[in-house]
C-alpha positions as CSV (number, residue, x, y, z in Angstrom):
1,X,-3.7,13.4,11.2
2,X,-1.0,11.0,9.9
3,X,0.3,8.2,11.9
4,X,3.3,5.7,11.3
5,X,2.8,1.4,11.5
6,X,4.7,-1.4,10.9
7,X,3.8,-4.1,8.5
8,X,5.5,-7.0,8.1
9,X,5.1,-9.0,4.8
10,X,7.6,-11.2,2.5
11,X,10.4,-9.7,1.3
12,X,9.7,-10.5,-2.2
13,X,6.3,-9.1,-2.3
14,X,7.7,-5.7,-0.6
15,X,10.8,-5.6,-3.5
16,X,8.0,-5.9,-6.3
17,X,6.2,-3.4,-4.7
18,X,8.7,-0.9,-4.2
19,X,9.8,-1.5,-8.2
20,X,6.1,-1.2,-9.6
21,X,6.3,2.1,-7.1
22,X,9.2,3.5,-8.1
23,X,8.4,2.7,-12.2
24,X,4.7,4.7,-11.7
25,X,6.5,7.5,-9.8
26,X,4.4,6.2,-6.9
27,X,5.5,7.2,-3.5
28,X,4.9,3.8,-1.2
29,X,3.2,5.5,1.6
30,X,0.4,7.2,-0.2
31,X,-0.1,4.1,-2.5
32,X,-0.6,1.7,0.3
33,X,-2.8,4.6,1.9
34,X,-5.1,4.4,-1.2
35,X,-5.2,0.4,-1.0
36,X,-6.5,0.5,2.4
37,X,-8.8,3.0,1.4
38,X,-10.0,0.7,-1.9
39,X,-10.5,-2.6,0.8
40,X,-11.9,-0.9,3.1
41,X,-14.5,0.3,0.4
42,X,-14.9,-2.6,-0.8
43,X,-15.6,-4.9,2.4
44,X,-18.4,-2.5,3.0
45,X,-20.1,-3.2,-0.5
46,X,-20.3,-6.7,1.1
């Protein structure tokens, strides 16, 4: 099941992000899905 948050970062860093995104053909939601994934990973290789 899918759920909706809010984030609140700088607005700089969210701009870049949607550019890199929308470069890629990366849709934001599934990309920031996949990061969380990756740290979440990676914290338990710690």
């Amino acid at each position: 099941m899918k759920t909706r948050f809010t984030l609140t970062i700088d607005e700089k860093l969210l701009e870049q992000f949607k550019e890199v995104c929308s470069k890629y053909g990366y849709k934001m939601s599934p990309k920031v899905g996949l990061l969380i994934k990756d740290f979440i990973e990676n914290a338990k290789k710690l």
